[in-house]
DRENDREN-997485 format. One record per residue: z, y, x of N, C-alpha, C in turn; residue in one letter. Coordinates in steps of 0.1 Angstrom, whole numbers, padded with zeros to 4 digits, always signed. Atoms other than C-alpha are relative to their C-alpha. Example, Ala and Ser with C-alpha at 12.3 -4.5 7.8 and 13.67 -1.06 7.14 Angstrom:
2
+0000-0012+0009+0078-0045+0123+0000+0012+0009A+0000-0011-0009+0071-0011+0137+0008+0011-0008S
END
This chain:
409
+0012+0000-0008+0323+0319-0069-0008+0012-0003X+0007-0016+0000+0304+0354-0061-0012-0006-0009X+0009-0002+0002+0278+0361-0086-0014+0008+0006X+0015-0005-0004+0239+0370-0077-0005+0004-0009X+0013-0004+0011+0212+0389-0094-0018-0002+0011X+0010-0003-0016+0180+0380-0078-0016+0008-0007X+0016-0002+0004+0141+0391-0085-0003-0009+0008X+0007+0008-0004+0118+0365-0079-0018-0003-0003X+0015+0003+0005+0079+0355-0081-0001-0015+0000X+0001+0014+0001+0074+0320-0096-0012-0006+0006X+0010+0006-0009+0047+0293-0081-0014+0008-0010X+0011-0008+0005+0023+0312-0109-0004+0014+0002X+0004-0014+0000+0026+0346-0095+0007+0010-0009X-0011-0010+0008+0052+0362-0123+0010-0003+0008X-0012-0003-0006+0078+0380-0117+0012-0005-0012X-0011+0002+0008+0110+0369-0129+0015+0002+0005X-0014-0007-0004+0149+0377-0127+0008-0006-0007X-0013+0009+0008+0181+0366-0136+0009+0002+0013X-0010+0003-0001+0212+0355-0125+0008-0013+0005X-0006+0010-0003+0232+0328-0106+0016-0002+0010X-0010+0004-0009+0262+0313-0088+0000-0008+0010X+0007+0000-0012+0263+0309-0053+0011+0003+0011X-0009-0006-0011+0287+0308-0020-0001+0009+0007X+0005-0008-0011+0268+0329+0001-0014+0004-0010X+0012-0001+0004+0235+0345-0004-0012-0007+0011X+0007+0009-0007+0219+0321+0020-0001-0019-0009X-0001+0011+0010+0231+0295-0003-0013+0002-0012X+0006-0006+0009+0215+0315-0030-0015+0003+0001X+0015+0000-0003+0180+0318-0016-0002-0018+0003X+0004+0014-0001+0181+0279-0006-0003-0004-0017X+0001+0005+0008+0185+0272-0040-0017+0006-0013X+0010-0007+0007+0158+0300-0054-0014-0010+0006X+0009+0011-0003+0137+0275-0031-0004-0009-0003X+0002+0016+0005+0141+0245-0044-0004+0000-0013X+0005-0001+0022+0134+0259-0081-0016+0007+0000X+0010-0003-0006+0097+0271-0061+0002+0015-0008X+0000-0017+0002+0108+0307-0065+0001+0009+0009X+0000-0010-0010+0102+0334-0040+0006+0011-0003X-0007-0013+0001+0129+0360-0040-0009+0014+0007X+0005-0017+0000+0120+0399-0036+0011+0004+0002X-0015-0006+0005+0153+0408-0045+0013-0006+0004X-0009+0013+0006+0187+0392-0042+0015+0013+0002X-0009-0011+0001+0220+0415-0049+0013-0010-0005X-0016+0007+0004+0259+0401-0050+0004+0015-0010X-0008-0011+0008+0274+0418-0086+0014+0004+0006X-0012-0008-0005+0294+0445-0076-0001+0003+0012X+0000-0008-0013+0277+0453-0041-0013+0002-0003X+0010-0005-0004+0246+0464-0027-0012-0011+0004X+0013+0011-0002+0211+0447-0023-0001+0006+0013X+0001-0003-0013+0200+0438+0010-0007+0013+0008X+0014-0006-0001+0171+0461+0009+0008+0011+0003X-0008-0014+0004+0200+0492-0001+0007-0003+0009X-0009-0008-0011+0223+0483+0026-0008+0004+0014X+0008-0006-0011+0194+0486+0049-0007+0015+0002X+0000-0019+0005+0184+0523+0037+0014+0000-0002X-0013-0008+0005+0220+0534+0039-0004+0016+0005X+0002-0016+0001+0226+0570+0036+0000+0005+0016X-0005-0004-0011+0222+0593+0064+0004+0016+0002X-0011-0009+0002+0236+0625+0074-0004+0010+0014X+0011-0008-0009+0213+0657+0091-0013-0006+0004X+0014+0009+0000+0185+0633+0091-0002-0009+0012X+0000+0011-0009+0198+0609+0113+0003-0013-0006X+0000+0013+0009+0197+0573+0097+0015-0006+0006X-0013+0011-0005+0228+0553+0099-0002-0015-0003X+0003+0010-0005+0206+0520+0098+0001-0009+0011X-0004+0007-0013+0208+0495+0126-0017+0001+0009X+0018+0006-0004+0171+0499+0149-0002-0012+0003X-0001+0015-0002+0154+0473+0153-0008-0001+0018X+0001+0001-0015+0153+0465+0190-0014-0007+0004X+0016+0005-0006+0122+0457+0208+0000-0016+0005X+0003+0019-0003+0137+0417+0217-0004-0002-0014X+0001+0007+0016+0139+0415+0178-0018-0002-0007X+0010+0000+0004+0105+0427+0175-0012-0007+0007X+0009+0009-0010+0087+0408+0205+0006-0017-0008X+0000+0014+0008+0108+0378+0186-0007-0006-0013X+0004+0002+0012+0095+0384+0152-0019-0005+0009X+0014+0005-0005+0059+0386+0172-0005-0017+0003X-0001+0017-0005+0066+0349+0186-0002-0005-0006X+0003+0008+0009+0074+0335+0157-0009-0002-0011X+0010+0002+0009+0048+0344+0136-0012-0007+0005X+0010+0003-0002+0026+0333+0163+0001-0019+0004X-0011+0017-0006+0045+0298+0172-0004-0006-0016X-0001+0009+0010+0045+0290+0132-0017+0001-0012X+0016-0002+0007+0008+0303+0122-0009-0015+0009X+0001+0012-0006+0000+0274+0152+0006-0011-0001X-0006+0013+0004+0017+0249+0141-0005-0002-0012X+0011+0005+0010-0006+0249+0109+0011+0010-0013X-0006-0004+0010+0018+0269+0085-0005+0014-0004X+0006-0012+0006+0002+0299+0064+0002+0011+0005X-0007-0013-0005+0002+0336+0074+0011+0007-0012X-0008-0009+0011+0022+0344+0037+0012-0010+0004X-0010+0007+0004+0047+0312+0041+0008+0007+0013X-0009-0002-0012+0055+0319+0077+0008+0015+0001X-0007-0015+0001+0062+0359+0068+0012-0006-0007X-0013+0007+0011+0083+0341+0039+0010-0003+0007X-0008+0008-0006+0101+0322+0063+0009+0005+0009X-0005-0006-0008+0109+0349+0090+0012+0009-0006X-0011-0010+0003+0123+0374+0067+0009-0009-0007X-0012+0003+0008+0145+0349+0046+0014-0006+0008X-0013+0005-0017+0161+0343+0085+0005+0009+0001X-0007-0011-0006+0167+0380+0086+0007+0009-0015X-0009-0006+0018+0184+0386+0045+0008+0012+0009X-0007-0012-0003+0203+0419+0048+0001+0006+0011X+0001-0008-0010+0191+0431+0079-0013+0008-0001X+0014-0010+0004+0164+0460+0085-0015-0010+0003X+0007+0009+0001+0140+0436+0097-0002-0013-0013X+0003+0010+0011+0141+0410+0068-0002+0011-0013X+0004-0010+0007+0139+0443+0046-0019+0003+0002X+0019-0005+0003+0105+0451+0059-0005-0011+0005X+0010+0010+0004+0090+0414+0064+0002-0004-0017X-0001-0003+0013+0100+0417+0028-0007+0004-0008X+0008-0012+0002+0075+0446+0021-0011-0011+0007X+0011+0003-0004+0052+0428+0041-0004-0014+0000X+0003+0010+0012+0050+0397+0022-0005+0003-0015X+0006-0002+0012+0048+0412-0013-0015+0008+0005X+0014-0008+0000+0016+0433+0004-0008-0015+0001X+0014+0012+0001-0002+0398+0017-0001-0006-0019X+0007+0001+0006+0004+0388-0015-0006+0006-0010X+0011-0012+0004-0013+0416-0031-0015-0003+0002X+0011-0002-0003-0041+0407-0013-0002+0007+0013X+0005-0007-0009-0042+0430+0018+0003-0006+0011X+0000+0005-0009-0051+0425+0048+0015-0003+0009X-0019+0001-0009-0018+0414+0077+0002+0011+0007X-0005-0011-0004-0025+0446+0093+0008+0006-0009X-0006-0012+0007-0020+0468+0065+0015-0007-0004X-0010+0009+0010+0007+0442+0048+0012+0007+0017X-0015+0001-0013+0028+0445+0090+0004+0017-0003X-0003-0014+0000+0023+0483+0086+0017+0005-0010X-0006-0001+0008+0040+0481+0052+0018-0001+0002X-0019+0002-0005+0074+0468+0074+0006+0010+0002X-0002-0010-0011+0077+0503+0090+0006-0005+0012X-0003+0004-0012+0083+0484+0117-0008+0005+0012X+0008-0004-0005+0072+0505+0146-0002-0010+0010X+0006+0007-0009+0051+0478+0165-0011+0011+0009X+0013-0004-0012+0029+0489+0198-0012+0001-0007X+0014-0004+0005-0003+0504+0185-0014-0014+0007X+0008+0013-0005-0023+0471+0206+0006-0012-0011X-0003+0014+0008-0001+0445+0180-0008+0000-0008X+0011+0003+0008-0024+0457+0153-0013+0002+0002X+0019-0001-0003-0054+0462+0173-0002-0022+0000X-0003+0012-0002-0049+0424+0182+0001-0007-0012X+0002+0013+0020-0038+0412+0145-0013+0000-0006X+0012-0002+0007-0067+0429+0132-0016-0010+0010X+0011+0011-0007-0091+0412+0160-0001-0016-0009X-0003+0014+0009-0072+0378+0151-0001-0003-0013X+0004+0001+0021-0076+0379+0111-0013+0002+0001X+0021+0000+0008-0116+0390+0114-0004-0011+0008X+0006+0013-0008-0122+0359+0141+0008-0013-0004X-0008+0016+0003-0096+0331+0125+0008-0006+0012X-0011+0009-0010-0077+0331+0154+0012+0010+0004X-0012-0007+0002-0043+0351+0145+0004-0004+0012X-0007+0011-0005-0022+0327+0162-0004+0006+0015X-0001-0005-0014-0034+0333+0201-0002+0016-0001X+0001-0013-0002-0039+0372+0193+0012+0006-0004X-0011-0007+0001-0006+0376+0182+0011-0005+0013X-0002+0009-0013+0007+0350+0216-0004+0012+0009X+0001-0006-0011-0009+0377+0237+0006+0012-0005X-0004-0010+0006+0003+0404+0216+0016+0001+0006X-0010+0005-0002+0037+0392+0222+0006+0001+0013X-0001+0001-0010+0032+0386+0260+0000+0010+0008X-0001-0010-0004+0022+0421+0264+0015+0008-0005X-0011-0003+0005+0053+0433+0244+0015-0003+0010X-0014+0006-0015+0075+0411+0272+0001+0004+0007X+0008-0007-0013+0056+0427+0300+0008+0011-0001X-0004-0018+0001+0063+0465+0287+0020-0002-0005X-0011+0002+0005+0097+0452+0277+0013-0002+0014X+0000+0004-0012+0105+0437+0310+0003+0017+0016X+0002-0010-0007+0093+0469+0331+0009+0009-0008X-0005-0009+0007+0113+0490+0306+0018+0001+0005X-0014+0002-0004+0146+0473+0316+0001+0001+0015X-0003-0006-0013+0138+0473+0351+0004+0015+0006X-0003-0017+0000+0136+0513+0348+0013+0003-0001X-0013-0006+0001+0167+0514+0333+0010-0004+0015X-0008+0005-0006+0184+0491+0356+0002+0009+0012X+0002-0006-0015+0171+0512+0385-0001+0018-0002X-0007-0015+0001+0177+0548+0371+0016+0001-0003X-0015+0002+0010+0213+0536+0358+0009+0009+0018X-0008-0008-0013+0229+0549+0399-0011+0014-0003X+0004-0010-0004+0206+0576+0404+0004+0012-0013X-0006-0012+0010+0214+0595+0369+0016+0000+0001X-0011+0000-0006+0250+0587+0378+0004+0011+0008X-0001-0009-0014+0247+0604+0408-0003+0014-0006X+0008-0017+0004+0228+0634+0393+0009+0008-0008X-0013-0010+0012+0256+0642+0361+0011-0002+0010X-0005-0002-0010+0278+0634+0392+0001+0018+0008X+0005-0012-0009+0263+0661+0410+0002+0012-0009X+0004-0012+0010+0262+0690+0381+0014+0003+0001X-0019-0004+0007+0299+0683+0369+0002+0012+0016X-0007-0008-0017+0305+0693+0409-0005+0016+0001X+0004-0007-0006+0284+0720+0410+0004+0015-0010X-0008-0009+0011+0298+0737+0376+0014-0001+0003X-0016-0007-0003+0335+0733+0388+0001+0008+0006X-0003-0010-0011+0328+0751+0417-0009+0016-0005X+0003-0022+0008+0308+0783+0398+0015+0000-0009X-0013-0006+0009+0337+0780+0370+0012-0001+0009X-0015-0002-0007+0366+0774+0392+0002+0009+0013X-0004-0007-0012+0360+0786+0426-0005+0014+0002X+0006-0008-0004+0333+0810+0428+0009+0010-0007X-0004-0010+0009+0347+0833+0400+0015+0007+0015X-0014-0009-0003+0385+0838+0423-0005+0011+0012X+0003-0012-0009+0364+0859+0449-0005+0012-0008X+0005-0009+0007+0354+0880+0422+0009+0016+0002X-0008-0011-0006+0386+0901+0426+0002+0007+0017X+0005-0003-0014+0385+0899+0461-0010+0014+0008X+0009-0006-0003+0354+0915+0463-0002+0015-0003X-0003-0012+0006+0363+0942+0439+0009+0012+0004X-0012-0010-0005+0393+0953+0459-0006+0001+0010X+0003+0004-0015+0374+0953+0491-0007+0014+0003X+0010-0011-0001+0356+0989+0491-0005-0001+0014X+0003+0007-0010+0333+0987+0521-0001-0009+0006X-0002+0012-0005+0335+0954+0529-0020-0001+0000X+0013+0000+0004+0299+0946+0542+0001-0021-0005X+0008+0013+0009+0291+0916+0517-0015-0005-0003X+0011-0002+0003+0258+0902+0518-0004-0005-0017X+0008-0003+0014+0234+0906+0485+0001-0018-0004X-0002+0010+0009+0234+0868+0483+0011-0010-0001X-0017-0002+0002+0274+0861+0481-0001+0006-0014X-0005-0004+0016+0275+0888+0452-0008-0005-0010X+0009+0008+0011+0247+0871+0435+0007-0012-0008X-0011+0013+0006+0268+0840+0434+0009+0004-0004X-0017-0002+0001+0301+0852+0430-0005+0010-0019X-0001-0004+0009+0284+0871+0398-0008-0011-0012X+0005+0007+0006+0270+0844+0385+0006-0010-0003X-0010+0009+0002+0301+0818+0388+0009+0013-0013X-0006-0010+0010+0316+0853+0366-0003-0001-0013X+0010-0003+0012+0290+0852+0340+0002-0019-0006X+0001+0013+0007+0291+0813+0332+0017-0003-0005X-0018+0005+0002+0333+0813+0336+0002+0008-0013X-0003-0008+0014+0331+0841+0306-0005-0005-0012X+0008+0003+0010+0305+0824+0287-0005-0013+0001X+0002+0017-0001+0314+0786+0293-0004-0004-0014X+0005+0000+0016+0312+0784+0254-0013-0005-0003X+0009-0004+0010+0282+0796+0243-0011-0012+0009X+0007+0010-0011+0262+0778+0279-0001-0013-0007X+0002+0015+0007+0278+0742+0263-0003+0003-0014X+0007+0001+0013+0262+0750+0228-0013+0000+0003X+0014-0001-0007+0229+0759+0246-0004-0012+0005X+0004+0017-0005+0231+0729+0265+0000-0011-0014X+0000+0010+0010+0240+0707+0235-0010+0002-0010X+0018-0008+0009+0208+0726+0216-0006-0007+0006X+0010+0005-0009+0191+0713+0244-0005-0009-0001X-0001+0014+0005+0198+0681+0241-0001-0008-0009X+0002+0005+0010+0196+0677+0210-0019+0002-0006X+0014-0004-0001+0164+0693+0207-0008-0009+0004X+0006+0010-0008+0151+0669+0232+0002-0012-0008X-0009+0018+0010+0164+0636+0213-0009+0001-0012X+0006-0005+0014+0149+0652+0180-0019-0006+0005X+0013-0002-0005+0114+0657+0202-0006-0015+0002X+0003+0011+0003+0113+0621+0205+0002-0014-0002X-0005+0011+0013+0126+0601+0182-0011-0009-0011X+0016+0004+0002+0090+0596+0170-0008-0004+0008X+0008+0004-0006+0061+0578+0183-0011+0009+0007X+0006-0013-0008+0043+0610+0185+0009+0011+0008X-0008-0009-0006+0070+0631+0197+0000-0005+0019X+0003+0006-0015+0069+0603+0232-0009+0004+0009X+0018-0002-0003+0031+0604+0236-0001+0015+0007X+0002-0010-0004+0035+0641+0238+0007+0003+0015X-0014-0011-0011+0068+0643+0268-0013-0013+0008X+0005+0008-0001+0045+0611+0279-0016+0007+0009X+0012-0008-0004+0013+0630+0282+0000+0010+0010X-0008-0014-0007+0030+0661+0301+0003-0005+0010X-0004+0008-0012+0041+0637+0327-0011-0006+0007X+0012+0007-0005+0009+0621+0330-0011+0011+0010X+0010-0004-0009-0003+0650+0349+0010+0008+0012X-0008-0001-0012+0025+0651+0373-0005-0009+0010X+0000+0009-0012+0025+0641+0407+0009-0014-0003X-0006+0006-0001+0038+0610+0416+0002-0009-0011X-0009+0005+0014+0053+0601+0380-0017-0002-0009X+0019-0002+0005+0012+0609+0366-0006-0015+0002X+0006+0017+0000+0000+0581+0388+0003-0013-0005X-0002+0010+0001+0021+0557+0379-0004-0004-0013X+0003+0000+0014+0021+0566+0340-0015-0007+0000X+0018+0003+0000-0021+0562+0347+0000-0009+0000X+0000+0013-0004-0019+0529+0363+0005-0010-0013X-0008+0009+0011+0004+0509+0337-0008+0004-0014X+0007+0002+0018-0019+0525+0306-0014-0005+0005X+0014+0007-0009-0052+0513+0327+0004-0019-0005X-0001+0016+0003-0034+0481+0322+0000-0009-0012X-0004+0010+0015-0024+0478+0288-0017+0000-0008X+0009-0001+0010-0056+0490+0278-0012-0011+0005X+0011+0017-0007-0078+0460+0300+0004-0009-0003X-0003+0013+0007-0054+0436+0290-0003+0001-0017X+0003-0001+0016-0057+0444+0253-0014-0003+0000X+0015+0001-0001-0098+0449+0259-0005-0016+0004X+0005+0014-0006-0097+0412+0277+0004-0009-0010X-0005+0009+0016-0078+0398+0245-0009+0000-0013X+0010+0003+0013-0103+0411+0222-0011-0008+0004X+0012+0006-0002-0131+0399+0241+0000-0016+0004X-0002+0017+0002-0116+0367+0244+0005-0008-0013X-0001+0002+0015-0110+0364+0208-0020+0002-0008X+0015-0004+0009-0152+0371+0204-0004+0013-0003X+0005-0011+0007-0151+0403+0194-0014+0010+0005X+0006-0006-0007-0182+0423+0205+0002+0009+0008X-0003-0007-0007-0181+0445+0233+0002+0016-0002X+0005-0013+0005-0189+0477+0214+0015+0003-0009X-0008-0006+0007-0163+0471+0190+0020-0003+0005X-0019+0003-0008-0134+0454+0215+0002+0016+0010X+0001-0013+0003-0141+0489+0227+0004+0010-0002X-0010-0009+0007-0132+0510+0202+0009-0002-0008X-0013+0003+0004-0106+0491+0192+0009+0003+0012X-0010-0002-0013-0090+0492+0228+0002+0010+0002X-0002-0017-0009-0096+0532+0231+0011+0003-0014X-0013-0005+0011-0070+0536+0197+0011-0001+0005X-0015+0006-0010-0043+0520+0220+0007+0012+0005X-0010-0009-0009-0043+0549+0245+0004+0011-0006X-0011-0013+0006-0016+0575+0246-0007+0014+0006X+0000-0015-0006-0032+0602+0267-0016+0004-0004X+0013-0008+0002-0061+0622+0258-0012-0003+0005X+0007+0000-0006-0079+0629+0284-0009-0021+0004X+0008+0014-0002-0083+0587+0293-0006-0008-0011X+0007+0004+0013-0092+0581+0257-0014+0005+0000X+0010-0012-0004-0120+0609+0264-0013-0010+0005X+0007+0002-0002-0131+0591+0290-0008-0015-0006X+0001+0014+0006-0130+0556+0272-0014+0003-0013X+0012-0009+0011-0153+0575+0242-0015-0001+0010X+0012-0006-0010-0180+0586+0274-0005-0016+0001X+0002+0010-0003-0181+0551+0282-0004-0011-0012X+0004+0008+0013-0185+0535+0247-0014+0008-0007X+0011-0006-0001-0209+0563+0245-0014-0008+0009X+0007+0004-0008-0229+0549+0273-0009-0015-0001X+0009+0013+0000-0230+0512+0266-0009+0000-0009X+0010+0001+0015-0240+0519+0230-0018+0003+0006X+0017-0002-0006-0274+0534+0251+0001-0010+0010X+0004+0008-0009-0276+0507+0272+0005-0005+0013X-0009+0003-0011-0257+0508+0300+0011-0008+0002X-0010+0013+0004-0237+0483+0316+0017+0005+0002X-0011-0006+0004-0197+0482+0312+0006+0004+0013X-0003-0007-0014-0196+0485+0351-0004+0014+0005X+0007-0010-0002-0220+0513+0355+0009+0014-0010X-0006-0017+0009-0202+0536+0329+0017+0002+0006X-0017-0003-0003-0162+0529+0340-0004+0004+0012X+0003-0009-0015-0178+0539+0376-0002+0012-0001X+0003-0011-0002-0194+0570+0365+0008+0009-0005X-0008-0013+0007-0165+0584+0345+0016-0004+0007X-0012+0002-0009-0138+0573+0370+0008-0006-0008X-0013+0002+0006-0117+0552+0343+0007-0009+0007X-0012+0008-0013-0107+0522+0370-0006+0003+0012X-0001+0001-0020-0108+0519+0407-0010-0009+0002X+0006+0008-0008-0135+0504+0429+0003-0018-0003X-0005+0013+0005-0114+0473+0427-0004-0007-0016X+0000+0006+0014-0120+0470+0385-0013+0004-0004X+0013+0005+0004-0154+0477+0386-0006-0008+0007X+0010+0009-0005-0163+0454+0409+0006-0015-0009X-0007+0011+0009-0140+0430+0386-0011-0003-0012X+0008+0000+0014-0163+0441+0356-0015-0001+0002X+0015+0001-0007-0194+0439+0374-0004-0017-0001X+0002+0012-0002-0190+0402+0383+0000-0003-0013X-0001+0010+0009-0176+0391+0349-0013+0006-0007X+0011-0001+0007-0207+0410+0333-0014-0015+0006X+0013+0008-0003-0234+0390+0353+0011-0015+0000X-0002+0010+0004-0212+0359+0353+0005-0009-0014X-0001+0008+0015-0203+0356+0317+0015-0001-0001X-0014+0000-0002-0165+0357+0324-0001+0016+0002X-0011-0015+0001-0157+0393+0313+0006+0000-0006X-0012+0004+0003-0129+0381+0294+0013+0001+0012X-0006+0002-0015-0116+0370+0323+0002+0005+0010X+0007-0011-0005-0126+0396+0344+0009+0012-0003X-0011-0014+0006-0108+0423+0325+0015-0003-0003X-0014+0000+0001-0075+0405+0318+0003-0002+0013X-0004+0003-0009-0074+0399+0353+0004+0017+0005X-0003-0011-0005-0081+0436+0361+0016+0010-0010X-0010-0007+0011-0053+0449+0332+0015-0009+0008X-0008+0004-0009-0028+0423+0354+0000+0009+0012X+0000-0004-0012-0037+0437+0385+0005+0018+0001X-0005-0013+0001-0035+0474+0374+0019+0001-0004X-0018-0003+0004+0002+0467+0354+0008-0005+0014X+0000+0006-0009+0008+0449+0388+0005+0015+0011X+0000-0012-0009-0001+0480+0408+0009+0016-0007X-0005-0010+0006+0016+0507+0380+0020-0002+0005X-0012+0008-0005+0049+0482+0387+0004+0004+0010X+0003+0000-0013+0046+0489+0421+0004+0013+0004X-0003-0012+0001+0045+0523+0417+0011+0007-0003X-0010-0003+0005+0072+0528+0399+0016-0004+0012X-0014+0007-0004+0099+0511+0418-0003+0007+0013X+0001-0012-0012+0085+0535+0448+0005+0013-0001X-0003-0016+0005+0092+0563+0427+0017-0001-0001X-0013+0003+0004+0125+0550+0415+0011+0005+0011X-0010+0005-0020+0136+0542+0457-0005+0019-0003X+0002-0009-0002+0125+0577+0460+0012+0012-0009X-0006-0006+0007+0145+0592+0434+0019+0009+0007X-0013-0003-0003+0182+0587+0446-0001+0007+0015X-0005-0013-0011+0179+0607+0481-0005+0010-0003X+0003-0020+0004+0161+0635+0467+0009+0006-0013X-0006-0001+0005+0185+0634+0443+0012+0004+0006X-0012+0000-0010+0213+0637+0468-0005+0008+0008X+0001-0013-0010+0194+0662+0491+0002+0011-0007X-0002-0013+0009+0192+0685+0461+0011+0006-0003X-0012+0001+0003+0227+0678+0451+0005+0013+0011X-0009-0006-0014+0240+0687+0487-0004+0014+0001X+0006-0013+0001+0215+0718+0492+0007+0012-0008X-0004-0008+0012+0227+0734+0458+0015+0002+0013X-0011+0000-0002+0264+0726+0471+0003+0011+0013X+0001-0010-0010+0257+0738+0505-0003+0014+0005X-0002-0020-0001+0244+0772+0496+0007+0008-0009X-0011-0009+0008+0271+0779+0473+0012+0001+0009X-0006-0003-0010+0296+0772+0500-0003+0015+0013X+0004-0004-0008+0277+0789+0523-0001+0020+0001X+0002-0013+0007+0272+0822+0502+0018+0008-0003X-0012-0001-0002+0310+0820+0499+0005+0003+0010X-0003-0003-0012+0317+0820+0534-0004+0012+0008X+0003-0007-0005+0297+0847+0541+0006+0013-0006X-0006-0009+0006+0317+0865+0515+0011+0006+0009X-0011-0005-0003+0346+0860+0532+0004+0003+0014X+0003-0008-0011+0336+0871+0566-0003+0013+0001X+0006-0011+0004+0321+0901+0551+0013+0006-0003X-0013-0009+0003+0358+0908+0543+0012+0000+0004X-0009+0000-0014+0375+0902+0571-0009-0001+0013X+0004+0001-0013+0351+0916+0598+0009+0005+0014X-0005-0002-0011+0357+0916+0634+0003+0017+0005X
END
């Protein structure tokens, strides 16, 4: 029967260690339970602790960990908030999640973020401790939920938005999955024909003294020459490129930034605007339905956003109330929603339902961002295929002119 070494904290708060026999290490944590010992640690002699196969080595500073997927992490959000409602502690029920996820990266950092609660620190700092990159709204929301005593539905809506952006995320894919098809479709075509075709007029042209050729024929025909000589070096460039890009954001800040850059595109701008209009009304409608004051659900809600400038104007407007003004009168004057969401924030101010009011308007914007998108998307695959064709057709075309140019009438 495989030996264990485990670390553990007894029902007094020492740490203690040792040694046991055990089928499994699921076996071996049931039993650390039943003796009221909370493992830290648990390591089969002669392999690796869970913790170490989850930091495995990596190699040019790419991890060879497993990520942890955004179902895993909208699941972990559930169940903390499903078993904090059902009456069970915020330390037992961390306890409980990570000893479901032993030797995976997630049960690694609810791990970490157990020994922090019991330290004493707050559940933000303790989730932080996971490195689990959660949405910058989960711990605006936890931290709401821990200063008002009501975790439990602030991590439920925390969750709900996570499904939302999760949801819309797969739609994207589902509905760029033909059009990028089409598009590396389109390239491969458009590089056989510089490397293969254009280049065999090159002699052609060479032997042809006099031949009238026009200026944009030899343009092409020297430029299908120049890529056919220097296919090489082009695919290292390109694979620089790409990698480059991949590198650029691989981080949370590295997104924000290709994120932000987009945000002041046509088309692609509006939509990006729309869908962060949402997350940040729905987040703002969850603090203020959790009690939080309006000043400081606020500037908890302006930490969320990713783009500058709408944070800016979120500041101007937290500026404003603080002097007095109301929360309709300032998102009107600094353009942050639409007609439509101040008159949303108008009503719930004089009726007492601005909770209400604003999660409705944070629906209705992700609603309209949704909307947008899948306009952009339908739009995508024919301009994708006019461009295609275009390219194709004035490389033909430049060709043809070649070869009339060298066989005139």
């Amino acid at each position: 029967m495989p030996q264990f070494r485990f670390e553990a904290i007894n029902s007094q708060g020492a740490a203690v260690e040792g040694s046991m026999e055990a089928g499994s290490s699921q076996e071996a944590l049931l039993t650390l339970n039943e003796q009221s010992l909370t493992p830290t640690n648990l390591v089969e002699e002669g392999g690796i602790s869970a913790e170490s196969a989850a930091k495995s080595s990596s190699i040019l500073g790419f991890s060879k960990t497993t990520k942890v997927t955004e179902s895993e992490k909208i699941l972990i959000i559930r169940e903390l908030a499903t078993l904090l409602r059902a009456g069970i502690t915020l330390v037992d029920a961390v306890d409980s999640i990570a000893l479901a996820r032993v030797g995976m990266p997630t049960g690694v950092g609810l791990r970490a973020t157990y020994r922090s609660l019991n330290a004493g620190n707050p559940f933000v700092t303790a989730l932080n401790a996971s490195k689990i990159e959660f949405p910058k709204y989960v711990e605006q929301l936890a931290a709401t939920g821990e200063m008002t005593g009501k975790l439990s539905p602030a991590l439920a809506d925390a969750a709900k938005q996570m499904e939302y952006d999760a949801r819309i995320n797969q739609e994207m894919r589902n509905s760029l999955t033909y059009p990028v098809i089409l598009v590396i479709a389109g390239i491969a075509a458009v590089l056989v024909i510089f490397l293969a075709v254009v280049p065999r007029f090159a002699n052609l042209v060479k032997g042809s003294r006099g031949a009238d050729i026009p200026e944009i024929s030899l343009a092409v025909i020297k430029v299908g020459v120049f890529m056919q000589a220097n296919w090489l070096w082009l695919l290292i460039a390109a694979l620089a490129g790409v990698g480059l890009f991949y590198l650029s954001i691989r981080d949370t800040a590295g997104r924000t930034r290709w994120l932000t850059r987009l945000s002041s595109m046509p088309l692609v701008g509006d939509w990006l605007r729309e869908a962060e209009i949402g997350r940040w009304a729905t987040t703002l409608g969850a603090l203020l339905g959790n009690r939080v004051p309006i000043l400081s659900a606020l500037e908890l809600s302006a930490g969320g956003l990713r783009f500058p400038k709408m944070r800016e104007r979120v500041n101007f407007v937290i500026r404003d109330v603080r002097g007095g003004a109301t929360l309709a009168e300032s998102c009107a004057k600094y353009a942050l929603v639409g007609p439509t969401g101040v008159n949303l924030i108008r009503v719930g101010e004089k009726s007492g339902e601005l909770p209400q009011t604003v999660a409705t308007l944070g629906e209705l914007s992700m609603e309209s961002g949704r909307n947008r998108m899948k306009r952009l998307l339908i739009l995508i695959e024919p301009l994708a295929i006019l461009t295609i064709g275009a390219i194709i057709a004035f490389i033909m075309i430049a060709i043809m002119m070649a070869i009339t140019g060298l066989n005139p009438r």
